[in-house]
C-alpha positions in Angstrom: -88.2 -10.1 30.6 -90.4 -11.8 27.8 -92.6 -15.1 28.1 -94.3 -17.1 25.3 -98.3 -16.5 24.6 -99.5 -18.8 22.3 -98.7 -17.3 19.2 -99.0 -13.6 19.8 -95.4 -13.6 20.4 -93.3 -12.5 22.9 -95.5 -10.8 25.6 -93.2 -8.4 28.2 -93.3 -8.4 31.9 -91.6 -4.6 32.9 -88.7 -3.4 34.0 -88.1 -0.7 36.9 -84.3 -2.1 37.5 -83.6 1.5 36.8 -85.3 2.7 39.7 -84.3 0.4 42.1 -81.8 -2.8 41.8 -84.3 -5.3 44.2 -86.9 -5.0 47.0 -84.1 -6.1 49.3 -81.5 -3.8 47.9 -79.2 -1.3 50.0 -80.6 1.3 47.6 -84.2 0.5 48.1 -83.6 0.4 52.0 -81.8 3.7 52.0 -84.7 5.3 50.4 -87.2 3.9 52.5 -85.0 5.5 55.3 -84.4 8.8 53.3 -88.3 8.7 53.3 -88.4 8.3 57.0 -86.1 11.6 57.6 -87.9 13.7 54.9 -90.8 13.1 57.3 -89.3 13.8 60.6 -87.9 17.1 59.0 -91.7 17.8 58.2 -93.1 17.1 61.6 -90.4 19.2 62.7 -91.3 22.0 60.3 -94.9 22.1 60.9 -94.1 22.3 64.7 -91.5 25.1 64.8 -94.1 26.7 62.6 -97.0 26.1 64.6 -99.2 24.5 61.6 -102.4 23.9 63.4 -106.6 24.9 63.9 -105.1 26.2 67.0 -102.8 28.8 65.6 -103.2 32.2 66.0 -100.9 33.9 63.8 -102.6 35.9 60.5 -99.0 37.8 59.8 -98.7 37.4 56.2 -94.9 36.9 56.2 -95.3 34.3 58.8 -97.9 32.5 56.9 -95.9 33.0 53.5 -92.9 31.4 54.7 -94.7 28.5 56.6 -96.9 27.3 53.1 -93.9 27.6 51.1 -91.9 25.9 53.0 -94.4 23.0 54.0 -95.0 23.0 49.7 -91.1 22.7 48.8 -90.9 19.8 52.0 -94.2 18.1 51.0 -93.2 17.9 46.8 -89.9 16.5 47.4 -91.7 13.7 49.8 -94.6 12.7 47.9 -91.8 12.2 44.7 -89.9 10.4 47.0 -92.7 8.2 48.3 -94.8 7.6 45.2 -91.5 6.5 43.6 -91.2 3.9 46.3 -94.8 3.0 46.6 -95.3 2.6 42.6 -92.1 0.2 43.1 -93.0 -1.9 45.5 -96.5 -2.1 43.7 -95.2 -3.2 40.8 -94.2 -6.8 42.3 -97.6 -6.9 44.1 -100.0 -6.7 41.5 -98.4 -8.7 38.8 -97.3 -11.6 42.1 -99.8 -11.5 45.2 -97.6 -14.4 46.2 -94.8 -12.0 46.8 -94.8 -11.7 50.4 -91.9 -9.7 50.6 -93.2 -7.2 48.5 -96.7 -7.0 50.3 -94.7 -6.4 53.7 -92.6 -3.6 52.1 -95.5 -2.4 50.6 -97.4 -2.7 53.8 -94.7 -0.7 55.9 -94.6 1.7 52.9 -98.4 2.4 53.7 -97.2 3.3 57.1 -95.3 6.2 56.0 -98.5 7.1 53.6 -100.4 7.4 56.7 -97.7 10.3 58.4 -97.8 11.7 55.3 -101.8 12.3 55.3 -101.4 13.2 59.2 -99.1 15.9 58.1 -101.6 17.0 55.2 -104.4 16.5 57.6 -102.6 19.3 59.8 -101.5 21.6 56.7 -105.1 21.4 55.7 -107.1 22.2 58.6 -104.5 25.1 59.6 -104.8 26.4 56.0 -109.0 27.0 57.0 -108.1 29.2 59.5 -105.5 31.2 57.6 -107.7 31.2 54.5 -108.2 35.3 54.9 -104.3 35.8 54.3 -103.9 33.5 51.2 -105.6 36.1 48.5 -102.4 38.5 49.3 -100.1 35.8 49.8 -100.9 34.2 46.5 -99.8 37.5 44.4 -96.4 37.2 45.2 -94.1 34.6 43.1 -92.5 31.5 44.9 -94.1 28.2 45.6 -97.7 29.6 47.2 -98.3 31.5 43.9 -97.5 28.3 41.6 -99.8 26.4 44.2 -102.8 28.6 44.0 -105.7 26.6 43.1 -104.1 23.8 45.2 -104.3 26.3 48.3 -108.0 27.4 47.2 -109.0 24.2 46.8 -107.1 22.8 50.3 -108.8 25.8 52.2 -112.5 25.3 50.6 -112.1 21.6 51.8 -111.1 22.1 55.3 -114.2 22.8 55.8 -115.2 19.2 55.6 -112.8 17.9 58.2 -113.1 16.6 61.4 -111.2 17.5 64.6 -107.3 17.1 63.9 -107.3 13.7 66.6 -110.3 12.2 64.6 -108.7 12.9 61.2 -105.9 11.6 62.2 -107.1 8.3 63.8 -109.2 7.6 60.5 -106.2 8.0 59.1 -104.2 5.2 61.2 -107.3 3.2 61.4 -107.8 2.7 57.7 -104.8 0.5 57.3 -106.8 -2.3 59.2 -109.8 -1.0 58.2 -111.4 0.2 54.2 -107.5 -0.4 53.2 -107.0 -3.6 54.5 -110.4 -5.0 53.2 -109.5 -3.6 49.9 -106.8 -5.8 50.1 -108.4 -8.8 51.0 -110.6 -8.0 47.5 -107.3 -8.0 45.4 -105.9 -11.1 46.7 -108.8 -13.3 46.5 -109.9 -12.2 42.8 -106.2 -12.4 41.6 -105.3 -15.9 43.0 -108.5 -17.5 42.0 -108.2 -20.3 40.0 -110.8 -22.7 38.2 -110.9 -25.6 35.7 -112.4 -25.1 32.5 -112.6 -27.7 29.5 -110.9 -26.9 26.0 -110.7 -28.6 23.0 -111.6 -32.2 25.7 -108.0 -30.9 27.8 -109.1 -29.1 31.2 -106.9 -26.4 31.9 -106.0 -24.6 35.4 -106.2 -21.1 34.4 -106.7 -17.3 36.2 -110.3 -16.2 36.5 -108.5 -13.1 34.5 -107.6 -15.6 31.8 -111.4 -17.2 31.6 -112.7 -14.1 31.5 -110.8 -13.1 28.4 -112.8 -16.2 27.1 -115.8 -13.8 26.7 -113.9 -12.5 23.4 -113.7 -16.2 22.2 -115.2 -16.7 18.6 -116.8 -20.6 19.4 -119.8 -19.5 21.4 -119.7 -22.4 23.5 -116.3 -21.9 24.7 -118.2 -18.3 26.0 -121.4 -19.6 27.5 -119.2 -22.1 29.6 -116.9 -19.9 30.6 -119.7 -17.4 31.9 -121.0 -20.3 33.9 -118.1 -21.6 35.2 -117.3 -17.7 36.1 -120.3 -17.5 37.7 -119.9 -20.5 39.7 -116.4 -19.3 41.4 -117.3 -16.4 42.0 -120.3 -17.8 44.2 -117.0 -20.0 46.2 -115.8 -16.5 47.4 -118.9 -14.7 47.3 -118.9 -14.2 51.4 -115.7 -12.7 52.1 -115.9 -10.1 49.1 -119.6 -9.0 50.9 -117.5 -8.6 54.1 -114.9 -7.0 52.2 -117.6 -4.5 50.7 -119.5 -4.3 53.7 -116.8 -2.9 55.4 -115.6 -0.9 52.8 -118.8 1.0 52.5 -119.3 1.1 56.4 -116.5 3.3 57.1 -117.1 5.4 54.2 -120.6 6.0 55.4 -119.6 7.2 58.9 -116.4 9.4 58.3 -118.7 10.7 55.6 -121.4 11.7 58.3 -119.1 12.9 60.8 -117.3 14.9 58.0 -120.6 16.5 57.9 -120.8 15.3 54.3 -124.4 15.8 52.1 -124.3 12.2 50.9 -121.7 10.0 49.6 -121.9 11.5 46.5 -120.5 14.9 47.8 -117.1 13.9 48.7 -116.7 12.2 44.9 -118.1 15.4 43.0 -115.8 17.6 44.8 -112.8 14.6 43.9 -113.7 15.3 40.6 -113.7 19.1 40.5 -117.3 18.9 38.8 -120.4 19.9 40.9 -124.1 18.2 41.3 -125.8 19.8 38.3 -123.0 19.1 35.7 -122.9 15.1 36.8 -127.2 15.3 36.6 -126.9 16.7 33.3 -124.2 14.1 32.3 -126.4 11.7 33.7 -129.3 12.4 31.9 -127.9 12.8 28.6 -126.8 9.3 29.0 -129.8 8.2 30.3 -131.3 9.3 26.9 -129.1 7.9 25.2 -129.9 3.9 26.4 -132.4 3.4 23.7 -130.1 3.4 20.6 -127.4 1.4 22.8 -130.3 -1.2 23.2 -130.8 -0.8 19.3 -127.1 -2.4 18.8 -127.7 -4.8 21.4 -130.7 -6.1 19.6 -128.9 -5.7 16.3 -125.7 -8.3 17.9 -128.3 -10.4 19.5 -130.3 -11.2 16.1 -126.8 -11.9 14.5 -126.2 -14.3 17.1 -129.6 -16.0 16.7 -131.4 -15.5 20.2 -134.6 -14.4 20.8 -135.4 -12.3 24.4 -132.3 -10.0 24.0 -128.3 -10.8 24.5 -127.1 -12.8 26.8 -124.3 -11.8 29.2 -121.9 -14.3 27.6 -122.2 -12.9 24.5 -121.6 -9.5 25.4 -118.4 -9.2 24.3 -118.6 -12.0 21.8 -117.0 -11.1 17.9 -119.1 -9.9 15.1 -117.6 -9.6 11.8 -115.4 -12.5 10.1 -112.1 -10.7 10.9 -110.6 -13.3 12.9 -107.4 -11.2 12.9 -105.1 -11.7 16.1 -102.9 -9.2 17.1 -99.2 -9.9 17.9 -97.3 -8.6 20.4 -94.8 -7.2 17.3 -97.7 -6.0 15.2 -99.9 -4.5 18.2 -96.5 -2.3 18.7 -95.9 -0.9 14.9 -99.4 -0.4 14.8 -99.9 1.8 17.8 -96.8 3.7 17.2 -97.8 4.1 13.0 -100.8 5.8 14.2 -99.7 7.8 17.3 -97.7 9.4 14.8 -100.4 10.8 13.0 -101.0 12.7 15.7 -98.4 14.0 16.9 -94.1 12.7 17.4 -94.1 13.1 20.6 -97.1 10.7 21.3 -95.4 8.0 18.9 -91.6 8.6 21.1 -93.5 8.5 24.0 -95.1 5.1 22.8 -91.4 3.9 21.3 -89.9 4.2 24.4 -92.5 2.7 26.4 -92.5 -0.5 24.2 -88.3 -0.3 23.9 -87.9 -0.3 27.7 -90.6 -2.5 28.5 -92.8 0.0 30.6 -95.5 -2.6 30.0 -96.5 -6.1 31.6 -98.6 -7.8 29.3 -98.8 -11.7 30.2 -101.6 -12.8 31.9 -100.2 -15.2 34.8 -101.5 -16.7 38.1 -101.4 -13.9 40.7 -101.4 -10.9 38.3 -104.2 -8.7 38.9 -107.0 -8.3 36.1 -108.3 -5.3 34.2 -105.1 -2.7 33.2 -104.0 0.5 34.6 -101.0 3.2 34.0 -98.9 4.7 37.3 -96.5 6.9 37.2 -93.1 6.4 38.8 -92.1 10.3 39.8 -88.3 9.8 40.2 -87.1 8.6 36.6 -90.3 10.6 34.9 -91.5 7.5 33.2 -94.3 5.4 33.8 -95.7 0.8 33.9 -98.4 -0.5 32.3 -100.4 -3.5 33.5 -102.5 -5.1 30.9 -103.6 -9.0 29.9 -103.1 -9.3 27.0 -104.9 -11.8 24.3 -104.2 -10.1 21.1 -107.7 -9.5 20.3 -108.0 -5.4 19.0 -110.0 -4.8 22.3 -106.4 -5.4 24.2 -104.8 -3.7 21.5 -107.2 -1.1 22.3 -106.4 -1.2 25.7 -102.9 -1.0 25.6 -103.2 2.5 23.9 -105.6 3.6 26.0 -103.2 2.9 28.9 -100.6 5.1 26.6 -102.5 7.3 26.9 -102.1 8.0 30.5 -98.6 7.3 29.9 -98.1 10.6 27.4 -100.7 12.4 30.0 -97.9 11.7 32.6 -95.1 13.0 30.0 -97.5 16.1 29.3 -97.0 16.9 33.0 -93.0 15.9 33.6 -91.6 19.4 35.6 -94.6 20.0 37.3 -94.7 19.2 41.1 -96.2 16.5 42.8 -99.0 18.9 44.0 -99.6 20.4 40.9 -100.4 17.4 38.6 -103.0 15.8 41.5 -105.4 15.0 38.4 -109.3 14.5 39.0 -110.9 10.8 38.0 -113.1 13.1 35.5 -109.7 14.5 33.5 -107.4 11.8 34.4 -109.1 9.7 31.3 -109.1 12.2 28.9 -105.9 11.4 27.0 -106.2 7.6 27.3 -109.8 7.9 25.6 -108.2 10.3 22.8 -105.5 7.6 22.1 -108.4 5.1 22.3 -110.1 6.7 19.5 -106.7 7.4 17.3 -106.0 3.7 17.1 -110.2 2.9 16.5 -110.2 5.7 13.6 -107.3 3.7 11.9 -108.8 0.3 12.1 -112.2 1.9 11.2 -109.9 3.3 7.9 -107.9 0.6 7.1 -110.8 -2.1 6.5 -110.3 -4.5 3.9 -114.2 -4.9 3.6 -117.9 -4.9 5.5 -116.8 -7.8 7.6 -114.1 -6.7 9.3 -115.4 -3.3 9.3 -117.8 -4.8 11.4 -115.8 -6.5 13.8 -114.1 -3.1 14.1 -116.8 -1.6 14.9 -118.0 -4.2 17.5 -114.9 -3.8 19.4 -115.5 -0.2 19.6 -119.5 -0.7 20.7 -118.5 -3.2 23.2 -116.0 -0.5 25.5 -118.7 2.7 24.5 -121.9 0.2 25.9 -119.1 -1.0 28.8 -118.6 3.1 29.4 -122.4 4.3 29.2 -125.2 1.7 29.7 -122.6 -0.5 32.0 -120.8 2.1 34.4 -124.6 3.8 35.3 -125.7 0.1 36.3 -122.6 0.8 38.4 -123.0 4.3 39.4 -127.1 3.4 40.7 -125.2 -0.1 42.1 -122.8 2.1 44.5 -125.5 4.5 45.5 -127.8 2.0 46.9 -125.4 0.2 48.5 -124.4 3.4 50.8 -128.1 4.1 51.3 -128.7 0.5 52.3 -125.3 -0.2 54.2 -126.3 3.0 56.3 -128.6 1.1 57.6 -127.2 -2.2 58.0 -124.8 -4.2 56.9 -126.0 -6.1 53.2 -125.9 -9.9 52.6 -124.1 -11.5 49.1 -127.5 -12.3 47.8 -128.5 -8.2 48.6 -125.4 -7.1 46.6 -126.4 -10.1 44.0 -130.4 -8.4 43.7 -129.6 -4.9 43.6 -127.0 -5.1 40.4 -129.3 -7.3 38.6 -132.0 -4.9 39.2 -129.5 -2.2 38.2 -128.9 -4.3 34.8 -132.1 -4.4 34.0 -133.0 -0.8 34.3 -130.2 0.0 32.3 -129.7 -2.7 29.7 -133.5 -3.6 29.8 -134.6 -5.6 26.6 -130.8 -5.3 25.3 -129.9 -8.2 27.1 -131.8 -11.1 28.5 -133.4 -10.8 31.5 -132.5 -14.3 32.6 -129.1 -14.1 31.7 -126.8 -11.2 33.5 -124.1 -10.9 35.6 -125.2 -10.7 39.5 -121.2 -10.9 41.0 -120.0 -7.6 39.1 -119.9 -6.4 42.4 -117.2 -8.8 43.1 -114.6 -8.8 41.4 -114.3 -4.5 40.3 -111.6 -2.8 42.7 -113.3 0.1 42.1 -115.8 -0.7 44.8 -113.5 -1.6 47.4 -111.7 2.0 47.3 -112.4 3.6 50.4 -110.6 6.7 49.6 -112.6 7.1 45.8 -116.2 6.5 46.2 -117.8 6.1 42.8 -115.1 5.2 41.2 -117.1 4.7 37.6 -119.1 8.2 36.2 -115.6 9.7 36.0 -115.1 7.0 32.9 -118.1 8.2 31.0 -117.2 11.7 31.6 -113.4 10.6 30.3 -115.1 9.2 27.5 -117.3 11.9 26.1 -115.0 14.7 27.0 -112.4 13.0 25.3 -114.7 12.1 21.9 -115.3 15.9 22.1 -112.2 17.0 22.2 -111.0 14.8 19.1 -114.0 16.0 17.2 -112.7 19.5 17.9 -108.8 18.0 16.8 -110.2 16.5 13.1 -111.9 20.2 12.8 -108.4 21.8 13.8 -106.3 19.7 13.1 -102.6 19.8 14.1 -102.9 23.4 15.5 -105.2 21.8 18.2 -101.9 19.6 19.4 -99.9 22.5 21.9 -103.2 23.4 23.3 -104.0 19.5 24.0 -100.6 18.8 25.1 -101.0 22.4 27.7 -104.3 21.0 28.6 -102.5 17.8 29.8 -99.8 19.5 31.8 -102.9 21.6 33.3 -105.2 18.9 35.0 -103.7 19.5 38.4 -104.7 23.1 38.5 -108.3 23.9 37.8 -111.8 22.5 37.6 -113.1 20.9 34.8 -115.4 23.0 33.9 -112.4 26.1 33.3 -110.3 23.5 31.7 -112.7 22.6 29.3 -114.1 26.5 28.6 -110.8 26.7 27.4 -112.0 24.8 24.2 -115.2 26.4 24.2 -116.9 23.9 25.7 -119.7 24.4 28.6 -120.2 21.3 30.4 -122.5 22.1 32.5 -125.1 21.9 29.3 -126.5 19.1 28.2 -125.6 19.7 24.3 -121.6 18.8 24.5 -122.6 15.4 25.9 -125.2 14.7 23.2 -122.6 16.1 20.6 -120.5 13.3 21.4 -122.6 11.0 22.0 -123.6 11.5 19.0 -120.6 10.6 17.4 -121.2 6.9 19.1 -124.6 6.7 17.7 -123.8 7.2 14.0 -121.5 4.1 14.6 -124.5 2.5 16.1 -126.0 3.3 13.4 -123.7 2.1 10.9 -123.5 -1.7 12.6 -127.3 -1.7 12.5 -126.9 -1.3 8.5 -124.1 -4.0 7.6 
């Protein structure tokens, strides 16, 4: 299904008719209840099986035939229920007005919650069983191919709480973190506001007015920030609820888990450890200085004094006024995909041929973009809103990207492809920086080399300077919300503080953004706490590991490709030695950092 956009053609809404006929379908239905036996058949399993802390078996046959049969049982389930889950998603986040689709996806979140229970059990049995697993893991069958899953599931368990709390957090979090997470998405994606064009006032998305920030007439972008600003402060008090809440039960399932901080459950979610993320941390810290240089360098251009303001953030530079069609956005991406490799471009083809991809920005479509997979036809959807400016083009490859890391991984199971935040944006930042490289090459002169350019120092700043006002955001919050619960104008002062320490005279002190707090999803994910480091690592790993393809060139492609299909089965740190490359030292980072800062550098001169 296609819908007209102005004149960037015909923008696509996707298609997953081949997965299911209809939310209301007799195929859809008998899934759900194939779902529902699959997970009777498991409780049934892990009970004749006696998969429990309380079990007292250590015979290694008995052990080896209970893991692999809980793996085989468990795979076939999770396919089965993402599968459903991505489905009924899929009408959710493009229509919150779908009721029907936010009950099915509601009752779908029931079965989610058996399925923790039963991996609750699996887990905490698998702590008390972990002296077996070395012997059991050297003979082949499903335990073997599972083995850092197992290593990892047994180093866990020891952050777990009795089997009856665990599972009651795990029932209570429907009504809890989940369901305030909820409340999050539906307010920011059915917000409307009024904002004056061309002396016509328009109804439009708060997803659509923020798109505005890209528009060339810088009043059209000053108003837009304000009028922003202004709805934002019309929801401002149940989105503080939403986080408090959020936060809250984070905080105390994280102290009775016997947790360090926070912090400690997200490292260990991204397979990196304390002293890589410090280093990380630092390097990018260090780095501020010449993103403030660029920030300057825009601000002069735009003729203020006292640094950038936030509306003009992501405002053009460069006299390329070039719009991006939907047509045009597709030949380009695929032209350049193929430079790398066919199977990127055929993976791309088939994406835009099948429409994989929902790219009109509507009333009740969710902001921002993402990629999920959709396990039982091997394919995955793209969510985007697109405005045909090369930052959405951008966008949509970046979200490719995750696409071809899910076609990297197509005959692995469930289990094995459970990809940390850290390495799950490798692939879209190396597809990022394909499409960037080609613009960057095919300029026509210094002015649209510089709008080039900006496009790609807007998402780098976004990525570095941005996501560590983020990262020292979330981290106050929990200190603070241990203590009591925080106010809107407390959430408003500590990210404009954050802004500042980051941004400092790069943008105007006056002039931030104090609601970022509101409107990212990533803060209302009780299940993923600092949901925004693992984008700066995604970035700099993945600029480090094109630098190492433009040295290698198309001999680096298989071991890309098997580093893709390998995400789900070891740390980054050993997936990354496998280049050469120690992460836990501070000179990859600045290599590739460095890359950003002779673009930095090259802005500054035209």
């Amino acid at each position: 299904m296609v819908s007209k956009a102005n004149d960037l053609g015909p923008l696509p809404r996707w298609d997953l008719s081949n997965v299911y006929p209809g939310l209301e379908s007799g195929v859809f239905s008998s899934a759900i209840a194939d779902l529902h036996m699959r997970l009777n058949d498991l409780d049934a399993f892990l009970d004749e099986h006696q998969i429990a802390r309380t079990s007292s078996t250590k015979d290694n046959a008995a052990v080896r035939t209970a893991i692999n049969g809980y793996l085989d049982r468990m795979n076939e389930i999770l396919r089965l229920f993402f599968t459903l889950r991505a489905y009924a998603a899929s009408f959710v986040t493009t229509d919150s007005y779908n009721t029907t689709a936010k009950r099915l996806l509601s009752e779908l979140e029931l079965h989610g919650v058996r399925l923790q229970k039963a991996g609750i059990r699996f887990q905490g049995w698998i702590g008390v069983v972990a002296d077996t697993l070395p012997s059991i893991l050297q003979r082949d069958g499903p335990a073997k191919a599972h083995a850092f899953y197992l290593r990892e599931l047994a180093e866990q368990s020891k952050y777990m709480m009795g089997d009856l709390e665990e599972s009651l957090a795990a029932e209570l979090s429907l009504s809890g973190d989940n369901a305030w997470g909820k409340l999050q998405g539906t307010i920011c994606s059915q917000l409307m506001v009024t904002f004056d064009r061309n002396g016509k006032p328009e109804k439009m998305p708060i997803t659509a007015l923020q798109n505005l920030g890209h528009d060339p007439d810088p009043d059209v972008r000053r108003r837009a920030y304000e009028t922003e600003l202004a709805a934002w402060e019309t929801v401002r008090e149940p989105l503080a609820a939403a986080l408090n809440g959020v936060k809250g039960a984070v905080v105390i399932l994280d102290k009775r888990r016997s947790r360090i901080d926070a912090l400690h459950a997200s490292i260990d979610q991204a397979r990196i450890d304390r002293d890589t993320l410090e280093t990380m941390l630092g390097v990018m810290q260090d780095s501020f200085p010449m993103f403030r240089r660029y920030l300057r360098a825009k601000a002069k251009r735009l003729g203020h004094d006292g640094g950038l303001p936030w509306w003009d953030l992501f405002a053009p530079v460069g006299r390329s006024e070039r719009r991006y069609t939907w047509p045009e956005t597709k030949e380009f991406i695929v032209t350049q995909f193929r430079t790398f490799s066919d199977r990127l471009a055929n993976l791309a083809q088939r994406a835009f041929d099948h429409n994989w991809i929902d790219a009109e920005p509507r009333d009740g479509k969710r902001g921002g973009g993402f990629c999920m997979s959709v396990p039982a036809v091997d394919e995955s959807r793209i969510l985007c809103n697109f405005d045909g400016s090369l930052d959405q083009v951008s966008t949509v490859a970046h979200e490719l990207g995750h696409a071809f890391h899910n076609e990297c991984q197509v005959g692995k199971t469930e289990l094995q492809t459970v990809t940390p935040m850290t390495l799950a944006e490798t692939a879209s930042i190396f597809c990022q920086t394909i499409v960037t490289d080609a613009a960057l090459a095919n300029v026509s002169g210094t002015e649209e080399e510089l709008a080039i350019l900006e496009t790609f120092l807007i998402d780098a700043t976004q990525v570095i300077v941005d996501i560590t006002s983020r990262f020292l955001f979330e981290k106050e919050v929990f200190e603070r919300r241990a203590k009591a619960e925080l106010s809107a104008d407390d959430f408003c002062e500590i990210m404009l503080r954050c802004q500042k320490a980051t941004y400092s005279d790069g943008l105007h002190e006056h002039h931030l953004h104090p609601y970022m707090w509101a409107w990212k999803p990533h803060y209302y994910r009780g299940n993923l706490s600092f949901y925004n480091y693992p984008y700066a690592f995604g970035l700099l790993f993945g600029t480090g590991l094109y630098a190492l393809y433009k040295e290698r060139g198309h001999a680096f492609v298989p071991e890309y490709e098997a580093l893709l299909a390998s995400t789900g089965e070891g740390t980054a740190a050993d997936l990354a030695a496998r280049f050469g490359i120690d992460i836990r030292k501070p000179d990859f980072w600045q290599g590739s950092l460095s890359v950003i800062g002779k673009r930095i550098d090259r802005y500054v001169e035209l």
